[in-house]
LOZA-117453 format. One record per residue (C-alpha): residue number from 1; chain; z, y, x. Coordinates in steps of 0.5 Angstrom, whole numbers, plus 500, padded with zeros to 3 digits. Layout:
{atom NUM; "A"; {Z; Y; X}};
...
This chain:
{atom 1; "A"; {500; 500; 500}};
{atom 2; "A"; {498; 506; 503}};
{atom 3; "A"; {499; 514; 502}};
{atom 4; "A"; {494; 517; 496}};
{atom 5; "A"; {492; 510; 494}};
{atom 6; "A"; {491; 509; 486}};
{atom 7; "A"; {494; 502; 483}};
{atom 8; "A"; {496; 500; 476}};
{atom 9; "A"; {502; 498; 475}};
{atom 10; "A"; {508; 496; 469}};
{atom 11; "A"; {515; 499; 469}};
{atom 12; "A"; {520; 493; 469}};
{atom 13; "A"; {527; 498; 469}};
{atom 14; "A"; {530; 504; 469}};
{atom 15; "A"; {533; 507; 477}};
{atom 16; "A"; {538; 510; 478}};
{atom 17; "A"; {535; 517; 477}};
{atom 18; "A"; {532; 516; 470}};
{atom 19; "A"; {525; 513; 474}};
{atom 20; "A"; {520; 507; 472}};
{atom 21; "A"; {521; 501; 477}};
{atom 22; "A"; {514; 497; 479}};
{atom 23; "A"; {515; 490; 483}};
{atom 24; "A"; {509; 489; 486}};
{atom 25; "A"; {507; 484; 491}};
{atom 26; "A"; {513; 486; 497}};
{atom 27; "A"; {514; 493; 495}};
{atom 28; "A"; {517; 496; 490}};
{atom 29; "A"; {514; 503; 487}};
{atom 30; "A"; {518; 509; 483}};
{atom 31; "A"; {515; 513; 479}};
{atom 32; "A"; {518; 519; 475}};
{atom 33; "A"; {517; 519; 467}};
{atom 34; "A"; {515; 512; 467}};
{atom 35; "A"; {519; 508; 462}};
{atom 36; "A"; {519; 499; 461}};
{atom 37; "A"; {514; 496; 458}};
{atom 38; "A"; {509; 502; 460}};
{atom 39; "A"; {503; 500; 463}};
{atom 40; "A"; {500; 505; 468}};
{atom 41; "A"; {495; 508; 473}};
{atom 42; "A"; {499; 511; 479}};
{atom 43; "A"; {498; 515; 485}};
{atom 44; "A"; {502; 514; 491}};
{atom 45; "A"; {505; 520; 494}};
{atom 46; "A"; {509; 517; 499}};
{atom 47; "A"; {511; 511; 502}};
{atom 48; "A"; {516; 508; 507}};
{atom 49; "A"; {517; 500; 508}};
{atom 50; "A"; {517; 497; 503}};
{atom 51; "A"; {519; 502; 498}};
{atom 52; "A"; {513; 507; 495}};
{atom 53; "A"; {513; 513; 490}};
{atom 54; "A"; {509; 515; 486}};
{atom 55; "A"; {506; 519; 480}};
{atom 56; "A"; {504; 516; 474}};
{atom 57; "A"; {496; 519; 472}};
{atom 58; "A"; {495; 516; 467}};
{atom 59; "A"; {499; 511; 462}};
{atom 60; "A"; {495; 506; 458}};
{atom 61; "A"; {501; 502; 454}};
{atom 62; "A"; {506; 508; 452}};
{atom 63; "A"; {513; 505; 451}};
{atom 64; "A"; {517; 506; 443}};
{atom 65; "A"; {522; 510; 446}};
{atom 66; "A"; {517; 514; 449}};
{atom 67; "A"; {518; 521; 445}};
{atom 68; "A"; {515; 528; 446}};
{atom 69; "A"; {520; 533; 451}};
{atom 70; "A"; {523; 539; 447}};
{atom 71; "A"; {522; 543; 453}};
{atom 72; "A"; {515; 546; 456}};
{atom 73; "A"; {517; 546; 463}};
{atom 74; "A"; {521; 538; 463}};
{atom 75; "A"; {516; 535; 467}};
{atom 76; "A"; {517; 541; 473}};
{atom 77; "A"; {524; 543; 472}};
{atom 78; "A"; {530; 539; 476}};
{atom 79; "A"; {535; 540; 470}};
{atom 80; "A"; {534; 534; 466}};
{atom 81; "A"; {530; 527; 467}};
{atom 82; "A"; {530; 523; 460}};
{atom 83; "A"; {528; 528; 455}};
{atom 84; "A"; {522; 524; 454}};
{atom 85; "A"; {526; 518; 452}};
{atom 86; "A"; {529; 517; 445}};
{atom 87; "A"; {536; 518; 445}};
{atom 88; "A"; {539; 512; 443}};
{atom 89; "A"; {534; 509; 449}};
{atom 90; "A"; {539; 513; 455}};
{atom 91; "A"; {545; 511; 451}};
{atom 92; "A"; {544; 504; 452}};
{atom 93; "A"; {540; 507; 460}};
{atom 94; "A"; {547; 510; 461}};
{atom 95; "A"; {550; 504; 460}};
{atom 96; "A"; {546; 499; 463}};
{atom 97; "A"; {545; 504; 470}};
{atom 98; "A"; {554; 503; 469}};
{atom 99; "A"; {554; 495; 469}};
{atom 100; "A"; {548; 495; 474}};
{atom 101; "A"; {552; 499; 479}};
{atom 102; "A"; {558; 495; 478}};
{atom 103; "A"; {555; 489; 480}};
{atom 104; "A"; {550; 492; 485}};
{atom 105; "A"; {555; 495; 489}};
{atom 106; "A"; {562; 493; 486}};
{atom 107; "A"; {560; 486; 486}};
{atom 108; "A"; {564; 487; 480}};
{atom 109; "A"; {562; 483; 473}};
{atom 110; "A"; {564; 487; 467}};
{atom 111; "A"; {561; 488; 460}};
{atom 112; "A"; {560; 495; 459}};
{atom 113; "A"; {560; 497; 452}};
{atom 114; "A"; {555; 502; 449}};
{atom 115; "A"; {556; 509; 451}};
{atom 116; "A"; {560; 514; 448}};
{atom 117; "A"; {554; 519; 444}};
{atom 118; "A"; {554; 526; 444}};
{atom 119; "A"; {554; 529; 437}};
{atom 120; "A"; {549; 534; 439}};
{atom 121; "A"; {543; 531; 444}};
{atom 122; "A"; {540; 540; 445}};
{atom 123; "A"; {544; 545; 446}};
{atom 124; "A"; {551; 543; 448}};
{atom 125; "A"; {552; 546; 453}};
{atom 126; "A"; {557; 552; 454}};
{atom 127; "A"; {554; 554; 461}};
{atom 128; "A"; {548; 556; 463}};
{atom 129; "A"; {546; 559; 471}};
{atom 130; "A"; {540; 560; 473}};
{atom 131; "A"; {537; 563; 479}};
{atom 132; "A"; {534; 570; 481}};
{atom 133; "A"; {528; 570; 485}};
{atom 134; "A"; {521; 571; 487}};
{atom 135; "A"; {514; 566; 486}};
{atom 136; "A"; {508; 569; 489}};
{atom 137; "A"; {511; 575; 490}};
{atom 138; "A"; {514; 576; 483}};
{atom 139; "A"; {520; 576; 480}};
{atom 140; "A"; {522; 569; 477}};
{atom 141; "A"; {528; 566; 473}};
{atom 142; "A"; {528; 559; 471}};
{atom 143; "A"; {531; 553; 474}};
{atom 144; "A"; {530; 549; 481}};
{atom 145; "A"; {525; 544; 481}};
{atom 146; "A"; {528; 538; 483}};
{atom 147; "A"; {530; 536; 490}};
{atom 148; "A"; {528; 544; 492}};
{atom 149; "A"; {530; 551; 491}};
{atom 150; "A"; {523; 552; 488}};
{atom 151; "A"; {523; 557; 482}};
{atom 152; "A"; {520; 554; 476}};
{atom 153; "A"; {520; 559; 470}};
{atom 154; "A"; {523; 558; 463}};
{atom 155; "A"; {524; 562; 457}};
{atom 156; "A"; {529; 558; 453}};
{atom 157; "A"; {532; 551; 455}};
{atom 158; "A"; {533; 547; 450}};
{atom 159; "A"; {540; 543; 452}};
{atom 160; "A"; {543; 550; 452}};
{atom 161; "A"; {544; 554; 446}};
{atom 162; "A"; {540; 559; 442}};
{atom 163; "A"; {543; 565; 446}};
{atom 164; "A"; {540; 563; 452}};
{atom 165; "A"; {532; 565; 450}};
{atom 166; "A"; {535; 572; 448}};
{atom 167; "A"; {539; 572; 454}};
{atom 168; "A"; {532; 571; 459}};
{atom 169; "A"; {529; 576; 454}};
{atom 170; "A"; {533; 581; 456}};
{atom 171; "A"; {535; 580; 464}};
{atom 172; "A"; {527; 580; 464}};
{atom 173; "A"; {527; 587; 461}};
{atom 174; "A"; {532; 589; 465}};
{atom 175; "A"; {529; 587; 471}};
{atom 176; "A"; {522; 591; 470}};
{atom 177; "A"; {525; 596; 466}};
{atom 178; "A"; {529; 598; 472}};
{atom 179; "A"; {525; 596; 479}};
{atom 180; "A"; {529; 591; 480}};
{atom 181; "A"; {528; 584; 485}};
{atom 182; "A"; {530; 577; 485}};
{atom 183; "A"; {533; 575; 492}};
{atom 184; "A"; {528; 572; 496}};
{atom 185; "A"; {532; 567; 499}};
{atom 186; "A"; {527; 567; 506}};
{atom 187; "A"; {526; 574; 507}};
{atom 188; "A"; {534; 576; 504}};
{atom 189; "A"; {530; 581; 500}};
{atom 190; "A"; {532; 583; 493}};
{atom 191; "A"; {539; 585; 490}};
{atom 192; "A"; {540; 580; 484}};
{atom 193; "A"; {541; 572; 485}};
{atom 194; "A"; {544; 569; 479}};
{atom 195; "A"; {546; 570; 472}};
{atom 196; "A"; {553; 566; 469}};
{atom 197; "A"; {554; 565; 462}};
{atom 198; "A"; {560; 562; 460}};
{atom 199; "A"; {561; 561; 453}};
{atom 200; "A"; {568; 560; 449}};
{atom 201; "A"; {569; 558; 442}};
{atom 202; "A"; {564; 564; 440}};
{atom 203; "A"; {566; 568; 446}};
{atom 204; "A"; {562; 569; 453}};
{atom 205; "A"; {563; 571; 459}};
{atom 206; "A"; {557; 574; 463}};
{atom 207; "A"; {556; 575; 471}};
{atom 208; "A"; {551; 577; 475}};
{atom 209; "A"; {551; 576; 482}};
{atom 210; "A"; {548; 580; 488}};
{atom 211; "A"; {546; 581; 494}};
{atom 212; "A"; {548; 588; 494}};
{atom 213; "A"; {554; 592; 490}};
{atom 214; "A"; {550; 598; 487}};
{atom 215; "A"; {545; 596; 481}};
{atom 216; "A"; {541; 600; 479}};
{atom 217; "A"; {541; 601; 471}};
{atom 218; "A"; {548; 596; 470}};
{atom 219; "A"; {549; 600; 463}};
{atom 220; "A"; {541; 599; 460}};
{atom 221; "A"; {543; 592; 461}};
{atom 222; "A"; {550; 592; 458}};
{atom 223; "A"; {547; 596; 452}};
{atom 224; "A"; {542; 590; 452}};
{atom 225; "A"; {547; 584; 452}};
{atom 226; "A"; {550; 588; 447}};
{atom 227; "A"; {544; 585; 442}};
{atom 228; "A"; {546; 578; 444}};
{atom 229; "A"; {553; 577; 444}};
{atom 230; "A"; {559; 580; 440}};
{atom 231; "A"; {565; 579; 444}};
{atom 232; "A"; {564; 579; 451}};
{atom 233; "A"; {566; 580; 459}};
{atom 234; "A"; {561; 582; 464}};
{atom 235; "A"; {564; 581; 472}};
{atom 236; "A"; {557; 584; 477}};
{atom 237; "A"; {559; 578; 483}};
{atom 238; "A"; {558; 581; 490}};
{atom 239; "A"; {555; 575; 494}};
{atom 240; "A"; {552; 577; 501}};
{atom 241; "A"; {552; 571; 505}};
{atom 242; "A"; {546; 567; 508}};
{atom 243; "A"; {549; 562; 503}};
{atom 244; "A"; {548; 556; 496}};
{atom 245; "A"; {553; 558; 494}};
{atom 246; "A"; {553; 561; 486}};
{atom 247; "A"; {559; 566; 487}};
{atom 248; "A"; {561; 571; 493}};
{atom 249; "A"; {569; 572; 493}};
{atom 250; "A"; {568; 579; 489}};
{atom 251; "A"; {569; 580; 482}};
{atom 252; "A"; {568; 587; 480}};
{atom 253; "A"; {570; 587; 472}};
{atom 254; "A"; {565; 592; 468}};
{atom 255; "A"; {566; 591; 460}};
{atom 256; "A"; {571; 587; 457}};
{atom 257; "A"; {578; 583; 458}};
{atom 258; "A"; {576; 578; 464}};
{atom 259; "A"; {578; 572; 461}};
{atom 260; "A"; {580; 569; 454}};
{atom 261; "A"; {585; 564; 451}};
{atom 262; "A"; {582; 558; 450}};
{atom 263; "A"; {586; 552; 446}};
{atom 264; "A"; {584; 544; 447}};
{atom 265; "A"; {588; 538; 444}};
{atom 266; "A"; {594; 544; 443}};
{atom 267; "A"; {594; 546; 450}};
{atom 268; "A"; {592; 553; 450}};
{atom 269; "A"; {589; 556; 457}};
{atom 270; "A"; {586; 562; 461}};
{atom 271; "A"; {579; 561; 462}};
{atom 272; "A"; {575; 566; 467}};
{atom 273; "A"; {569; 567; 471}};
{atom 274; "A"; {570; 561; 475}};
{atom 275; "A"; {575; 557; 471}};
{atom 276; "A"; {572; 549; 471}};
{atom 277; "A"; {571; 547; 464}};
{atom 278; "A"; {567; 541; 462}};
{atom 279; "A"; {560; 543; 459}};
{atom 280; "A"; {560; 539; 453}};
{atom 281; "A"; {566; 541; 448}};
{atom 282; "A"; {565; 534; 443}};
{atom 283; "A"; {564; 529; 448}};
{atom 284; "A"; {570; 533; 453}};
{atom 285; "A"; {575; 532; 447}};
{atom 286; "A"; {573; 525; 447}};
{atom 287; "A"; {574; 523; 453}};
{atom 288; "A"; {581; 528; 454}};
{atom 289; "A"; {585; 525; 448}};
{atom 290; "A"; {582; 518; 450}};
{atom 291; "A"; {585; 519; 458}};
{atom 292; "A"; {592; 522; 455}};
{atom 293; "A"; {592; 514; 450}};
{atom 294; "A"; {592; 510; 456}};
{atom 295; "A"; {596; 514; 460}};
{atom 296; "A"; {600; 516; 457}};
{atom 297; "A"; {604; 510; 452}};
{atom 298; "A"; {612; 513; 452}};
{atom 299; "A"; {615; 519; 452}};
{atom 300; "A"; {620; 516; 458}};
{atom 301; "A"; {613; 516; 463}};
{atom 302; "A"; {612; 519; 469}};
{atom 303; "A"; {604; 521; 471}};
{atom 304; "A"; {601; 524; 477}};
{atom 305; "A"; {594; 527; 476}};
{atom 306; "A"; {590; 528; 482}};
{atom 307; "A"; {585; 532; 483}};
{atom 308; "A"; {587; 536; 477}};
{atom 309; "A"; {583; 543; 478}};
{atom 310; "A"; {587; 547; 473}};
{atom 311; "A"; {592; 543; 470}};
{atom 312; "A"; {588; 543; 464}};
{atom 313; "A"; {590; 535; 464}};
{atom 314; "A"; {596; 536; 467}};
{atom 315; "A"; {599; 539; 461}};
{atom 316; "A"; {595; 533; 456}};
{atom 317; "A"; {599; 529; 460}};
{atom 318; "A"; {605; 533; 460}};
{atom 319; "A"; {605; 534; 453}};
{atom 320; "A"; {605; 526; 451}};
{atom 321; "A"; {610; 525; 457}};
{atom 322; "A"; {617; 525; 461}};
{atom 323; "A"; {614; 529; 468}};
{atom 324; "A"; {606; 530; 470}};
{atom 325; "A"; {604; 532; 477}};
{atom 326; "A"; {598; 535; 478}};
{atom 327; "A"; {595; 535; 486}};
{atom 328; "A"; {590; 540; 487}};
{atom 329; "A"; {587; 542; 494}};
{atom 330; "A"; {585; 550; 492}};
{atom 331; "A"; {590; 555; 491}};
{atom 332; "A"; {588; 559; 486}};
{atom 333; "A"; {587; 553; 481}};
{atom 334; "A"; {594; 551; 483}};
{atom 335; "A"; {597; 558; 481}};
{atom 336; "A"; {593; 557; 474}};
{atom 337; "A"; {596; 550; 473}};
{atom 338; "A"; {603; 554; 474}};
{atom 339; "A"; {601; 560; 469}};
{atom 340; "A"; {599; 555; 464}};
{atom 341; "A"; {605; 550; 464}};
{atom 342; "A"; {609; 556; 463}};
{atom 343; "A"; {605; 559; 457}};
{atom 344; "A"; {605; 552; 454}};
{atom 345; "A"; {614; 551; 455}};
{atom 346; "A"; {611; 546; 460}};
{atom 347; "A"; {614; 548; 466}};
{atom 348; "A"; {621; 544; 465}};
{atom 349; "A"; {616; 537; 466}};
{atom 350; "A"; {609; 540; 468}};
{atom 351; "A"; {609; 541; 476}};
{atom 352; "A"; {602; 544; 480}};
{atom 353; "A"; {603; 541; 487}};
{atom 354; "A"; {599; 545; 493}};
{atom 355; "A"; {595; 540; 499}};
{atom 356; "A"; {591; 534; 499}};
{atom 357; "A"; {592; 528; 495}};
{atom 358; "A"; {592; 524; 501}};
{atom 359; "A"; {597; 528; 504}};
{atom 360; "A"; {602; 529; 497}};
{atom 361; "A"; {600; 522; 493}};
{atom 362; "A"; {605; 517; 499}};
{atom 363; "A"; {611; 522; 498}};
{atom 364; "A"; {610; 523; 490}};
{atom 365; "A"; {610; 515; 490}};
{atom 366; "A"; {617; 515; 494}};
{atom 367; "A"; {620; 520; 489}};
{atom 368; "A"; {616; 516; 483}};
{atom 369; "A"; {615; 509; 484}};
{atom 370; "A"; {614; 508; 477}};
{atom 371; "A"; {608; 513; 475}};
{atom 372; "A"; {602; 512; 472}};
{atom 373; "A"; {596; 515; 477}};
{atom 374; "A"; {590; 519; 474}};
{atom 375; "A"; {585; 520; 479}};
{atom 376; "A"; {578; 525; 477}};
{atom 377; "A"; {575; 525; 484}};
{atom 378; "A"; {570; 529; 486}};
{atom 379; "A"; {562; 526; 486}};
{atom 380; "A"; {565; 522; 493}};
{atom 381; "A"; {570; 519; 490}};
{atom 382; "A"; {577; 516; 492}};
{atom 383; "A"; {579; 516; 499}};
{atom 384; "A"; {580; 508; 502}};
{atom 385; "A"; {586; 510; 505}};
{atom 386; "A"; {588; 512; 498}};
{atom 387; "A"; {586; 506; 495}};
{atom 388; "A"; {589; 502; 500}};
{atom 389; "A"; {595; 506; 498}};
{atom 390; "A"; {595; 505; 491}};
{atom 391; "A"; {596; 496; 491}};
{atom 392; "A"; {601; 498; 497}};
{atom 393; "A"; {606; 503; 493}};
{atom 394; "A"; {605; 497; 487}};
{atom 395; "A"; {603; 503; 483}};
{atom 396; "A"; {603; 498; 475}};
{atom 397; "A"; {597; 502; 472}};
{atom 398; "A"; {591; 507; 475}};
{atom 399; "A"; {586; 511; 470}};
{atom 400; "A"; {580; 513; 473}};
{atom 401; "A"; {575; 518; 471}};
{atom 402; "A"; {569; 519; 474}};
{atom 403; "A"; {561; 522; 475}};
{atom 404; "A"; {558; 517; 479}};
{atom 405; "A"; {557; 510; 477}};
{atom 406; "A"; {556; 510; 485}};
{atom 407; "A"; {562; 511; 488}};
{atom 408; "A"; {566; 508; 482}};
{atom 409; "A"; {563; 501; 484}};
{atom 410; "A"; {566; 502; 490}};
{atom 411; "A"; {572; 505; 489}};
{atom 412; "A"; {573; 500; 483}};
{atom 413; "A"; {571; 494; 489}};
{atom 414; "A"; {576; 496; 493}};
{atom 415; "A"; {582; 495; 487}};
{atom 416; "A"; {579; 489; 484}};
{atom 417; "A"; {579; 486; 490}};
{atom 418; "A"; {571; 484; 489}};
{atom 419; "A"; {570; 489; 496}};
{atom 420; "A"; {573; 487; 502}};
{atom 421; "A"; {573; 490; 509}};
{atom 422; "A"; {569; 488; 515}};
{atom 423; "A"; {569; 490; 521}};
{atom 424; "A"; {571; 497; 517}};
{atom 425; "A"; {564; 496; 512}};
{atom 426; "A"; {566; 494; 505}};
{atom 427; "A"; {562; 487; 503}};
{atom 428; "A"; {562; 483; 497}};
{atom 429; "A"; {568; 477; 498}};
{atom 430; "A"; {566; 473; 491}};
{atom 431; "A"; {573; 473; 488}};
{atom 432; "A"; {577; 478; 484}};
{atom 433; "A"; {584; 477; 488}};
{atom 434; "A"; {585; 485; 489}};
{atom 435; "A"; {591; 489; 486}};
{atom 436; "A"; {588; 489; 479}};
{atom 437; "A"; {583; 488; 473}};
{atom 438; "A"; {579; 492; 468}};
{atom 439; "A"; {584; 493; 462}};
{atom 440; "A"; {579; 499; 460}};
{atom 441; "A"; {572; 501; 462}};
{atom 442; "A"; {568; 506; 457}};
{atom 443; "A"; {562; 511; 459}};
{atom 444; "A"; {561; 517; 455}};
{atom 445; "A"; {555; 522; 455}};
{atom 446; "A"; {557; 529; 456}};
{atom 447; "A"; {550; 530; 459}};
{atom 448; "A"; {544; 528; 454}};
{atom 449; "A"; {537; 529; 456}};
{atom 450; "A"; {540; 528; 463}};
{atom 451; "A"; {541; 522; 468}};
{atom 452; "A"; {549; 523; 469}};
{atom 453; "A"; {554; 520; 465}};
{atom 454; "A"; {562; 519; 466}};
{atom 455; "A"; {566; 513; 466}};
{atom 456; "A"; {573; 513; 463}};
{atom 457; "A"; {577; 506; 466}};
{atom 458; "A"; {584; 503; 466}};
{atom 459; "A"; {587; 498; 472}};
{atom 460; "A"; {593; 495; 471}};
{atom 461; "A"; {597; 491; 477}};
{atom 462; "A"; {595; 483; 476}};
């Protein structure tokens, strides 16, 4: 198989990224937007080993969960990967995509269930951020193309609410209205980089971000926003660095209050510009209250929530139970976890820890051996030596949330025992003869249209 050549294959699976899968005599071909069962022509664009990628050109046998996408820029932009698939078709992708990585990775054999639905597949999203800059010399707003911080150009987005195309509206009109440029990421040109809409049960926070402190017109721009949501707080953002990251470190307040009280499961919070809050509401509550049950079975227990961001669990879990621990490496989410203890007559049973769950989690074990540990790692998952740590400390009951089938394979391996070390690689040893079993396994779909998923599981010390 060789670059640009044209072959006819049939996609026999979904990938990991929502691709179509082509066995071929020795190789094995991906294709973006191919789906099972369908027949097509195809072009290789790239080919390594064994393994070859490319683009379908022509599909002669089009699958039954084939349907058309709601957006217009699917097939360019980076933000989504199965709009092109029905919904009950990436549920059961999701679900499969969990199971596979359990036995591919793990070595872990489980029954997955079928994934927790969204109840909207569009416009469930309460965040949109999207990208200011420049394509063949003119301004461009839009989403990165996949794998690049290429622009492709939007209007709307349909996985976000109405207000988004209003909003592309008026920052179009503000930009040309008043002279200004997207950021040019190669020529470090232009004042503006970013736009960051926060929705909050009906209320919004907006933030510009850019490369320079005086933007010319700001007011015209306010004047415009204020035709497209009713209450909200607007922060200019400055970020000057040669950086990816979104937001600079300063946040200049120009209209409204900065931030708003928001309520979740009965605790009631304080969300601002940069606070992390999941983006799909039904599906959050779903997986918060799910969390707080299988921790949490007494008043009498004790939870250490690692990796707890601004206490927001914490507190669900406080609220149910005797004492929760919250360990969070960032400061700053540390000091809005001890804010919202107080403000919720928590602040007797809820405690915000400073510092690495590697370095916290050992002391916070001897002081509660019998504790139940939550774990909501980032993409990366749990560090071995916390694993390791977890069956050591005979900690009776560990509950894990997680973004990444990947990662969670491994992660749950390594307690199963399904993973062993061998000379500091993991292998698949064959048996189960770990610290503990799956008592609780459920994917949720807090990201339709796209291939993410989360997964809620519960382990419990054999």
């Amino acid at each position: 198989m060789e670059k640009n050549q044209t072959v006819t294959g049939i996609a026999a699976a979904l990938g990991t990224n929502g691709e179509g899968i082509v066995k071929g005599e020795g190789y094995t071909l991906f294709v973006p937007y191919l789906l099972p069962g369908e027949r097509a022509k195809i072009k290789i664009l790239r080919v390594k080993g064994n393994v070859a990628y490319g683009k379908a050109e022509e599909i002669f046998t089009p699958a039954d969960e084939r349907v058309r996408p709601e957006c217009s820029a699917f097939y360019r932009c980076g933000g989504c990967q199965l709009q092109h698939v029905k919904y009950r078709a990436q549920l059961k992708f999701k679900s499969l995509l969990v199971q596979d990585s359990l036995r591919k990775i793990g070595g872990i054999e489980y029954p997955v269930p079928a994934c927790e639905r969204s109840e909207k597949e569009y416009g469930y999203r309460n965040k949109l951020q999207l990208p200011i800059g420049q394509k063949d010399g003119e301004n461009a707003i839009g989403f990165y193309a996949e794998r690049s911080h290429r622009i492709v150009e939007i209007d709307e987005c349909p996985i976000h609410p109405k207000w988004s195309r209003e909003l592309i509206a008026v920052l179009r009109r503000f930009m040309q209205t008043c002279g200004l440029d997207g950021y040019d990421e190669e020529q470090k040109t232009g004042q503006l980089r970013h736009i960051v809409v926060r929705e909050l049960k009906g209320k919004f926070i907006v933030t510009l971000v850019s490369a320079v402190r005086e933007i010319k017109g700001i007011d015209f721009l306010l004047h415009l926003l204020d035709d497209v949501f009713g209450e909200y707080t607007f922060y200019l953002n400055i970020n000057d660095r040669d950086t990816n990251v979104v937001f600079g470190e300063e946040f200049i307040l120009l209209k409204g209050q900065g931030v708003y009280d928001c309520t979740e499961c009965g605790i009631t919070f304080e969300a601002g510009a940069n606070t992390f809050v999941q983006v799909n509401e039904g599906v959050r509550v779903k997986l918060y209250e799910k969390a707080v049950s299988l921790a949490v079975q007494s008043e009498e227990d004790t939870v250490i929530d690692c990796y707890a961001g601004g206490g927001l669990m914490t507190a669900l879990f406080a609220k149910n139970c005797a004492r929760a621990y919250g360990i969070e490496i960032v400061p700053e989410a540390v000091a809005c976890a001890k804010v919202l203890a107080q403000r919720n007559d928590l602040a007797d049973k809820m405690f915000p820890l400073c510092g690495r769950v590697e370095d916290l989690l050992p002391e916070m074990l001897k002081k509660e051996p019998n504790a139940v540990v939550v774990l909501d790692p980032p993409r990366a998952g749990v560090d071995r030596s916390l694993l390791k740590l977890l069956a050591q400390n005979d900690v009776k009951k560990v509950v894990m949330i997680s973004c990444n089938p990947a990662t969670l394979a491994r992660d749950l391996g390594i307690l199963t025992g399904t993973l062993k070390e061998d000379g500091g690689e993991l292998v698949k040893s064959g048996n189960t003869d770990g610290a503990y079993q799956i008592t609780y396994l459920q994917p949720y779909d807090m990201f339709p249209q796209t291939k993410h998923v989360e997964t809620l599981v519960c382990l419990k010390r054999k």
